[in-house]
N, C-alpha and C positions, 0 to 999 in steps of 0.2 A: 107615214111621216119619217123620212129619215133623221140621222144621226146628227145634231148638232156639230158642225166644226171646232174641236177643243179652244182655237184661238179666235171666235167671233166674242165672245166676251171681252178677250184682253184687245182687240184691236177697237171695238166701240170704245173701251177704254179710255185708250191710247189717243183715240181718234178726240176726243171730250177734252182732255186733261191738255191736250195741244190745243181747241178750241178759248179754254178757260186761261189759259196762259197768254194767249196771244189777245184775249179781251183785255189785259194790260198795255197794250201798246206796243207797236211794229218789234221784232225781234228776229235776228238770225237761229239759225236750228240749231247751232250749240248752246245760245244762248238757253232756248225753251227746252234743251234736254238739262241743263244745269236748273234750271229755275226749279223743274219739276221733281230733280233728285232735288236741291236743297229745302224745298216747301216739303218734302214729304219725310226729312229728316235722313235721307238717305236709306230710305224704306224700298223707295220705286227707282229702278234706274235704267232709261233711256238708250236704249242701242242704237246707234249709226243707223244699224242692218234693217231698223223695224221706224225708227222717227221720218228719214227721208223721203220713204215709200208712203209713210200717211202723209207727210206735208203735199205731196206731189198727186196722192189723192184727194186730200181734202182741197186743192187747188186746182183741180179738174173738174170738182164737184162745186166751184165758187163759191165756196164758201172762205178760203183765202185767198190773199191777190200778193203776187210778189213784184219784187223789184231789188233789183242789183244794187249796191252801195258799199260802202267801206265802212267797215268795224273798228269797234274801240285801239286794237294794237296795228291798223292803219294797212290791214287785209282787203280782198274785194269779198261780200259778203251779198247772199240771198237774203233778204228783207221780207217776212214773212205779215202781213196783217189781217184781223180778219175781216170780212165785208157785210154788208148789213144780213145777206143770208145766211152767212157765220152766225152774227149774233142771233136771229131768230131758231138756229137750227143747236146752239147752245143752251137758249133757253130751254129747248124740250127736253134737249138729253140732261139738260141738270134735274128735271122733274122728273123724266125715267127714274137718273140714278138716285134721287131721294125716295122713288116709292121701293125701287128696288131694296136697297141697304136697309130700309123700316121693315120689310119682307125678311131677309135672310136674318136680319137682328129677332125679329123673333122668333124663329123659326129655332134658332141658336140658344134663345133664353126658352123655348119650351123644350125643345129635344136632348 
């Protein structure tokens, strides 16, 4: 068995937290990098280098559909939403990461 990739954790992540953001309704990607630093208190913060390349994945993988439009300050904007295999493929990863974080939380209150 090889060596796990140190960034497959943070990109499953990455990839969920843009799924669960965009299940609010249509959003440009600066929008869903702002949403996700402000809901997290400015805990998580969304790079250009790393948001883009998941939207453009997880929109290859149909799980979002885009389309061009103009933003609030009257920009041309990509238009991000998710589509019903979005939502179904949210649902599991939200189950993953609830069994996961019940795992590492205890794993933390015993060790």
């Amino acid at each position: 068995m090889g060596e796990p990739r140190k960034d497959a954790l943070l990109q499953g992540t990455l990839d969920m937290l843009i799924l669960k953001t965009l299940s609010r309704g249509a959003m440009h990607g600066y929008a869903v990098a702002q949403f996700i630093q402000d809901s997290s208190r400015d805990v998580l913060c969304v790079e250009e280098g790393a948001l883009y390349p998941a939207l453009h994945r997880l929109e290859l993988r149909g799980l979002l559909r885009a389309e061009w439009g103009t933003s609030d300050n009257n920009r041309r904007a990509k238009y991000y939403t998710l589509t019903a295999t979005g939502r179904r493929e949210l649902e599991s990863e939200t189950a993953y990461w609830s069994r996961v974080a019940t795992a590492v939380t205890r794993v933390m209150q015993i060790a």
